[in-house]
C-alpha positions, -999 to +999 in steps of 0.1 A: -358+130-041-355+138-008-347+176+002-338+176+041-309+167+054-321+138+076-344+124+046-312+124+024-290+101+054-321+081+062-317+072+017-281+064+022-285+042+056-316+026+034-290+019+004-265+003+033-291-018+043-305-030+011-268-038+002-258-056+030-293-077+030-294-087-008-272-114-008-284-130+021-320-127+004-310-137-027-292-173-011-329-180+009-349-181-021-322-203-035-326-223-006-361-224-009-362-229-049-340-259-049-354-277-016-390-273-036-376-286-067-359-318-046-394-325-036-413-321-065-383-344-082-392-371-056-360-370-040-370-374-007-334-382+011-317-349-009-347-327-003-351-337+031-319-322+037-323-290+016-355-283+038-338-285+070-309-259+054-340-238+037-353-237+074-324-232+089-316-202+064-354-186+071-348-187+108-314-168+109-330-138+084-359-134+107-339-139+137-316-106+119-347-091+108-340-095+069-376-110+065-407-111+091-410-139+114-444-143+103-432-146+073-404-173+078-430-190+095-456-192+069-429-201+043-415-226+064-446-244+072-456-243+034-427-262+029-428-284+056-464-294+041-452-296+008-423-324+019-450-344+045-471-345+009-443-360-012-436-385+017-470-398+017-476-402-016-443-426-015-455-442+012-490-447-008-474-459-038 
Protein backbone atom coordinates (compact mmCIF):
# COMPACT_ATOMS: atom_id res chain seq x y z
CA UNK A 1 0.00 0.00 0.00
CA UNK A 2 1.37 3.07 -0.58
CA UNK A 3 2.77 5.25 2.46
CA UNK A 4 3.53 8.87 1.05
CA UNK A 5 1.21 11.23 0.46
CA UNK A 6 1.71 11.67 -3.23
CA UNK A 7 1.92 7.67 -3.78
CA UNK A 8 -1.53 7.56 -2.04
CA UNK A 9 -3.22 10.46 -4.72
CA UNK A 10 -1.32 9.15 -7.63
CA UNK A 11 -3.70 5.44 -6.35
CA UNK A 12 -6.78 7.37 -6.31
CA UNK A 13 -6.17 9.47 -9.73
CA UNK A 14 -5.18 5.74 -11.07
CA UNK A 15 -8.67 4.40 -9.66
CA UNK A 16 -10.33 7.67 -11.57
CA UNK A 17 -8.77 6.58 -14.57
CA UNK A 18 -9.42 2.96 -14.58
CA UNK A 19 -13.08 3.97 -13.94
CA UNK A 20 -13.62 6.33 -16.43
CA UNK A 21 -11.69 3.93 -19.15
CA UNK A 22 -13.47 0.51 -18.42
CA UNK A 23 -16.50 1.01 -20.13
CA UNK A 24 -15.05 2.41 -23.05
CA UNK A 25 -12.66 -0.75 -23.10
CA UNK A 26 -15.10 -3.04 -22.33
CA UNK A 27 -17.51 -1.73 -25.63
CA UNK A 28 -14.07 -2.14 -28.03
CA UNK A 29 -13.57 -5.67 -27.41
CA UNK A 30 -17.26 -6.00 -27.99
CA UNK A 31 -16.78 -4.28 -31.04
CA UNK A 32 -14.06 -6.31 -31.98
CA UNK A 33 -15.65 -9.76 -30.74
CA UNK A 34 -18.83 -9.41 -32.75
CA UNK A 35 -17.24 -7.91 -36.08
CA UNK A 36 -14.84 -11.21 -35.85
CA UNK A 37 -17.69 -13.45 -35.28
CA UNK A 38 -19.74 -11.59 -38.46
CA UNK A 39 -16.84 -12.72 -40.46
CA UNK A 40 -16.20 -16.04 -39.38
CA UNK A 41 -20.28 -16.43 -39.87
CA UNK A 42 -19.70 -15.44 -43.47
CA UNK A 43 -21.69 -12.48 -43.19
CA UNK A 44 -19.77 -10.37 -45.23
CA UNK A 45 -22.39 -7.19 -45.74
CA UNK A 46 -23.12 -7.17 -41.57
CA UNK A 47 -19.50 -7.68 -40.75
CA UNK A 48 -18.31 -5.36 -43.21
CA UNK A 49 -20.06 -2.87 -41.30
CA UNK A 50 -19.07 -3.96 -37.73
CA UNK A 51 -15.38 -3.58 -38.98
CA UNK A 52 -15.60 -0.22 -39.98
CA UNK A 53 -17.43 0.60 -36.29
CA UNK A 54 -14.69 -1.85 -34.58
CA UNK A 55 -12.12 0.61 -36.43
CA UNK A 56 -13.72 3.37 -35.88
CA UNK A 57 -14.00 2.48 -32.02
CA UNK A 58 -9.92 1.57 -31.97
CA UNK A 59 -9.05 4.87 -33.48
CA UNK A 60 -11.03 7.16 -30.86
CA UNK A 61 -9.35 5.04 -27.67
CA UNK A 62 -5.97 5.53 -29.13
CA UNK A 63 -6.63 8.94 -30.33
CA UNK A 64 -7.74 9.45 -26.05
CA UNK A 65 -4.92 7.30 -25.07
CA UNK A 66 -7.20 4.40 -23.61
CA UNK A 67 -5.01 1.84 -25.66
CA UNK A 68 -1.55 2.38 -27.70
CA UNK A 69 -1.71 3.43 -31.24
CA UNK A 70 0.45 0.67 -31.98
CA UNK A 71 -1.73 -1.24 -30.61
CA UNK A 72 -5.02 -0.10 -32.41
CA UNK A 73 -3.00 -0.49 -35.37
CA UNK A 74 -1.96 -3.91 -35.07
CA UNK A 75 -5.52 -4.97 -33.99
CA UNK A 76 -6.96 -3.17 -36.72
CA UNK A 77 -4.94 -4.53 -39.46
CA UNK A 78 -5.49 -8.12 -38.01
CA UNK A 79 -8.91 -7.49 -38.62
CA UNK A 80 -8.73 -5.89 -41.71
CA UNK A 81 -6.86 -9.22 -42.90
CA UNK A 82 -9.10 -11.42 -41.34
CA UNK A 83 -12.32 -9.67 -43.43
CA UNK A 84 -10.01 -9.42 -47.06
CA UNK A 85 -9.68 -13.48 -46.21
CA UNK A 86 -13.41 -14.14 -45.86
CA UNK A 87 -14.05 -12.03 -49.02
CA UNK A 88 -11.83 -14.10 -51.01
CA UNK A 89 -12.74 -17.22 -50.18
CA UNK A 90 -16.37 -15.99 -51.36
CA UNK A 91 -15.16 -14.85 -54.24
CA UNK A 92 -13.28 -18.38 -54.69
CA UNK A 93 -16.20 -20.27 -54.06
Amino acid sequence: MATTKSAKKAARVALRKQARNKPITSALKTRVASAEKLIKSRDLDKAQTATVSAISALDKAAEKTIIHPNNAARRKSRLMKKLNQAKAATKKA
